[in-house]
VEXDREN-2710 file (C-alpha; in Angstrom, 1 decimal):
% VEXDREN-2710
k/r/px/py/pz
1/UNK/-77.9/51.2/-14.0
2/UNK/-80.7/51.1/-11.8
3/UNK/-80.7/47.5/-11.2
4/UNK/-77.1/47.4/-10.3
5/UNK/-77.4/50.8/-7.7
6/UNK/-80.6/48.1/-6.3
7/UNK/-78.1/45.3/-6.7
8/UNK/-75.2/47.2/-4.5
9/UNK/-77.7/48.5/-1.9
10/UNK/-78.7/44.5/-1.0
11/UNK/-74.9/43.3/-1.0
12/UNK/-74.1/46.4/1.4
13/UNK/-77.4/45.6/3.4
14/UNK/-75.9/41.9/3.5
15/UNK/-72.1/42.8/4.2
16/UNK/-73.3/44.7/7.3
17/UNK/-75.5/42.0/8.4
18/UNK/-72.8/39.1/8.5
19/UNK/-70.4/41.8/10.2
20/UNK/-73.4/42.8/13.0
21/UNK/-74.1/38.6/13.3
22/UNK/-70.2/38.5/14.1
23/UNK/-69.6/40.9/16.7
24/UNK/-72.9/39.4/18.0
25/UNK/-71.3/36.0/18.6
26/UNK/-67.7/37.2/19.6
27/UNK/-69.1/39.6/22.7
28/UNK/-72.0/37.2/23.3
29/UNK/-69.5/34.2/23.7
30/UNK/-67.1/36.6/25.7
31/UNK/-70.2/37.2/28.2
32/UNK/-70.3/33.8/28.7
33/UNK/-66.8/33.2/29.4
34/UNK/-67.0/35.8/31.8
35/UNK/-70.0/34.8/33.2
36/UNK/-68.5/31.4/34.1
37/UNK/-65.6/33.6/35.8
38/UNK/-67.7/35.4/37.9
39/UNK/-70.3/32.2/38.8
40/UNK/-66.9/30.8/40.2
41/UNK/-65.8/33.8/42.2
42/UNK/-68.9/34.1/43.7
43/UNK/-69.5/30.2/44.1
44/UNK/-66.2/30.6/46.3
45/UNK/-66.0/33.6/47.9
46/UNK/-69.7/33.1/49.1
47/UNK/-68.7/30.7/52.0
48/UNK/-66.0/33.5/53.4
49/UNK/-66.5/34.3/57.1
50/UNK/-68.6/30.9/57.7
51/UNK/-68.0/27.9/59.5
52/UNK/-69.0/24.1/58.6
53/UNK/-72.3/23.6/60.7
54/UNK/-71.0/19.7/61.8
55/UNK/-67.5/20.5/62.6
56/UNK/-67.7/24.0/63.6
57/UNK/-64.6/25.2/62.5
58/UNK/-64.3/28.2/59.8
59/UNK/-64.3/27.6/56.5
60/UNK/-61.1/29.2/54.6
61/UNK/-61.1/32.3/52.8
62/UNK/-60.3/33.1/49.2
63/UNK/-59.6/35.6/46.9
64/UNK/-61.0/34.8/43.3
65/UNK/-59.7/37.5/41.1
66/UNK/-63.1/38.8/38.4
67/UNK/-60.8/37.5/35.2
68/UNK/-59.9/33.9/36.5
69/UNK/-60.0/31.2/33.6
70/UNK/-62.8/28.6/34.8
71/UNK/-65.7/27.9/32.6
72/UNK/-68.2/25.4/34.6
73/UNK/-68.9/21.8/32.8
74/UNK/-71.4/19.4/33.8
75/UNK/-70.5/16.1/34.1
76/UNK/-72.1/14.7/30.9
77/UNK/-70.4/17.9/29.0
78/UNK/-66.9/16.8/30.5
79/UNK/-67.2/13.8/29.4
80/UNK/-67.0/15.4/25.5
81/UNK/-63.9/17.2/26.9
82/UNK/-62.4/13.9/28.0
83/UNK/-62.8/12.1/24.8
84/UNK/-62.6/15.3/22.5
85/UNK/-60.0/17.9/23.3
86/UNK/-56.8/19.3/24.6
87/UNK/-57.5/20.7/28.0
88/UNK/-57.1/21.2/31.9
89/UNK/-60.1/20.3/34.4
90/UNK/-60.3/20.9/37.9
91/UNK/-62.4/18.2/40.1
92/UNK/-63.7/20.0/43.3
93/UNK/-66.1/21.6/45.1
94/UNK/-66.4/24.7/46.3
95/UNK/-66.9/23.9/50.3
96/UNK/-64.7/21.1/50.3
97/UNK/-61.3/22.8/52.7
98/UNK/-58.9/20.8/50.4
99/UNK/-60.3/22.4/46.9
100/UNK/-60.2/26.0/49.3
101/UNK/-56.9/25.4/50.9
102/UNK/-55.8/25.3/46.9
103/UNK/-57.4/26.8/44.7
104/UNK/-55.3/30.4/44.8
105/UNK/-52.1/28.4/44.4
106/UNK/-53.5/26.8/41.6
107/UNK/-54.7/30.2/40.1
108/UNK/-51.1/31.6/40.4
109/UNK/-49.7/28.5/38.7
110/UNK/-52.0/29.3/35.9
111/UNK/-51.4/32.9/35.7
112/UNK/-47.4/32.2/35.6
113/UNK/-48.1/29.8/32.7
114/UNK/-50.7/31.9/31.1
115/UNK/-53.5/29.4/31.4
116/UNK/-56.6/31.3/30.0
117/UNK/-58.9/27.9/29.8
118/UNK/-59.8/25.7/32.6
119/UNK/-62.7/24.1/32.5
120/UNK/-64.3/23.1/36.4
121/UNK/-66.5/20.2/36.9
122/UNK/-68.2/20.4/40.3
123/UNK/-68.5/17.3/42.0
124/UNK/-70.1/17.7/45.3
125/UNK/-73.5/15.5/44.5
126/UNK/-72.1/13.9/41.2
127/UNK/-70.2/11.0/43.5
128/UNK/-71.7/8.1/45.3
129/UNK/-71.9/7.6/48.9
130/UNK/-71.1/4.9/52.0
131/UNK/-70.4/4.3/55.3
132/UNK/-69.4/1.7/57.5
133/UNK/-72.3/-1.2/57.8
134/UNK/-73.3/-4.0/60.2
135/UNK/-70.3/-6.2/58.8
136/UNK/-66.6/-5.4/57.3
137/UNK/-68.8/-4.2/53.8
138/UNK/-69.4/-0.4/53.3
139/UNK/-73.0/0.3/52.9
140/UNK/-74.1/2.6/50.3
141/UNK/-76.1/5.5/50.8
142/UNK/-75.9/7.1/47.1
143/UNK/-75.4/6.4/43.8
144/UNK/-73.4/8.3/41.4
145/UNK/-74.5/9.8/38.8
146/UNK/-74.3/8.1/35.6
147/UNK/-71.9/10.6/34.0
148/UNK/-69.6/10.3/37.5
149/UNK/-69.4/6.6/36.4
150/UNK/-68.2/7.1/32.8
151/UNK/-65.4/9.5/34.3
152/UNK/-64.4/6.6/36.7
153/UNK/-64.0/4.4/33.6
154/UNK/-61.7/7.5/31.7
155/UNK/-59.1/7.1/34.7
156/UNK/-59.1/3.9/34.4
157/UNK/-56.3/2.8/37.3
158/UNK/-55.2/6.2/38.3
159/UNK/-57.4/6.6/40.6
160/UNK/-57.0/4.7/44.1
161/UNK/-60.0/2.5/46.1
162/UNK/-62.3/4.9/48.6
163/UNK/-62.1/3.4/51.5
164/UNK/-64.6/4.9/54.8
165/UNK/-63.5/5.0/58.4
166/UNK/-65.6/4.2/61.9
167/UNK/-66.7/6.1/63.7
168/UNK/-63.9/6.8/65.6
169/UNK/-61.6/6.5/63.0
170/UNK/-59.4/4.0/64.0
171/UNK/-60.9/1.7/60.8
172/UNK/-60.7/1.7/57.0
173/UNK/-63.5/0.2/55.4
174/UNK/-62.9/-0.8/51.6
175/UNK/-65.7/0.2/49.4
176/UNK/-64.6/-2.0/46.2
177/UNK/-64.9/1.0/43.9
178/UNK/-62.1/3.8/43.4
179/UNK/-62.8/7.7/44.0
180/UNK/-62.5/11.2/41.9
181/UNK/-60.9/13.1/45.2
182/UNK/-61.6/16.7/45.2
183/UNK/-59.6/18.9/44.4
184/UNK/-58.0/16.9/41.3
185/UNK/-55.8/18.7/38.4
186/UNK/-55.8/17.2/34.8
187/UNK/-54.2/17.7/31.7
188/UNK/-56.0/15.7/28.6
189/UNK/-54.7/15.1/25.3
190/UNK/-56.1/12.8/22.3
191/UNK/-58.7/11.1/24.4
192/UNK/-56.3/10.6/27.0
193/UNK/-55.1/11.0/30.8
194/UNK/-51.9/12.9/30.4
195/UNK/-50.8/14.4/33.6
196/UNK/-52.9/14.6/37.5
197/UNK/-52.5/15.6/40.7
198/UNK/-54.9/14.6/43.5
199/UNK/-55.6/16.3/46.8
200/UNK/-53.0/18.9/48.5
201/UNK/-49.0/17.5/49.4
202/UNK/-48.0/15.0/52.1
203/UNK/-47.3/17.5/54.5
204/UNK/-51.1/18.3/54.6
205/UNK/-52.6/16.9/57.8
206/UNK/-56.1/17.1/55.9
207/UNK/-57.4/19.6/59.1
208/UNK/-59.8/22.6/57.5
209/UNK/-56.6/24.9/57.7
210/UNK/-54.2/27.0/55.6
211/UNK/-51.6/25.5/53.5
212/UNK/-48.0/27.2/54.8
213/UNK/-45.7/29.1/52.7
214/UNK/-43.8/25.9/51.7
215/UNK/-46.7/23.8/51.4
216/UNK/-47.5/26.5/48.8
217/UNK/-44.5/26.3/46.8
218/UNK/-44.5/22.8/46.4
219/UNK/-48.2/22.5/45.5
220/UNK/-47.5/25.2/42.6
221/UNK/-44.9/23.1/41.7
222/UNK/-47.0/20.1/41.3
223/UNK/-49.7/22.2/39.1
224/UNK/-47.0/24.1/37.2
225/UNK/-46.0/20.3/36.3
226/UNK/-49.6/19.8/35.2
227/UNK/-49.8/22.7/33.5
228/UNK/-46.6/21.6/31.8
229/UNK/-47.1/18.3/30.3
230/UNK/-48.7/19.7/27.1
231/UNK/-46.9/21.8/24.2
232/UNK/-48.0/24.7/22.7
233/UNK/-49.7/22.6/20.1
234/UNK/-52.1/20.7/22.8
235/UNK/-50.0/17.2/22.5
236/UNK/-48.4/15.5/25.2
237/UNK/-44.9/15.7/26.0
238/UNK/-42.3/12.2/25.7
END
């Protein structure tokens, strides 16, 4: 009888254990999650009230609400992602006036569909550089970084050639490589592209300002249609 009170002590010492190990790992990876969600709010909302120190011209505000969906990957741990699961990614930056001009449409596209996963792959100093040289041939002023490269070869030919202007803008210089624009929406499936948008609308005249109400509406649309183009079970739609 002794034995088996000893035995049921250890397996009740045990039981509560695994239990405190679990709600360990369920609140620890909740912190992270949040974590992520705050890193972004601040990583945005930081530049509020500033202006770009070449331009001059202020830099738009944004609203990140505490509980947005956007866990940070680097580019070597998107590149798992890519090949590995069902998900939406965000391309962008957070100075870059095209990723601010969208980034709260695309957060009320995701509430309306009840996106709680986004994963945000910040690609400010991932890309490679150039500008116009002595002859018709970009120069280039920075490599990519290996993982940037490997994304490049994901898209394959959805992505369009980066081409720089002069100077005074009235020429396009064609690099000879293609370009991840920033922002840029996707929706992957099975190791591959499913849906994308790049950039803002047509409307946009790429200035550092506001979209309008209708640019609004029809850039939700276009995330929304993102958003869309899986099922419930992760796969693609015909």
């Amino acid at each position: 009888m002794k034995s088996n009170k000893i035995l049921y002590i250890v397996i009740g010492i045990c039981v509560l254990l695994v239990i405190g190990l679990c709600v360990f790992l369920v609140v620890n990876n909740k912190d992270e999650v949040m974590t992520d969600a705050l890193k972004f709010k601040e990583d945005f909302e930081q530049y509020n009230g500033r202006t770009y120190e070449d331009a001059g011209d202020a830099v738009i505000d944004v609203s990140i609400p505490s509980d947005n969906p956007f866990i940070y990957k680097t580019g070597k741990e998107i590149l798992e992602v890519l090949d590995n699961e069902e998900a939406y990614i965000l391309f962008g930056y957070s100075t870059c006036p095209l990723t601010r001009a969208a980034i709260e449409v695309l957060l009320n596209a995701a509430t309306e569909e009840n996106i709680t996963k986004i994963y945000y792959v910040d690609i400010k100093n991932m890309r490679d550089e150039y500008v116009p040289g002595e002859s018709i041939i970009p120069e280039k002023t920075k490599d990519g970084s290996e993982a940037y490269y490997e994304i490049l070869d994901f898209f394959g030919s959805n992505l369009d050639k980066y081409y720089v202007s002069s100077e005074d803008g009235f020429y396009l210089y064609d690099t000879g490589v293609t370009r991840l624009l920033s922002p840029t929406l996707i929706a992957v499936s099975g190791g591959k592209l499913v849906s994308m948008h790049e950039e803002l609308v047509e409307s946009y005249d790429y200035t550092n300002r506001e979209l309008t109400e209708a640019e609004k509406e029809e850039l939700k649309e276009d995330y929304l249609e993102v958003f869309n183009s899986l099922n419930d079970d992760g796969s693609s739609e015909s």
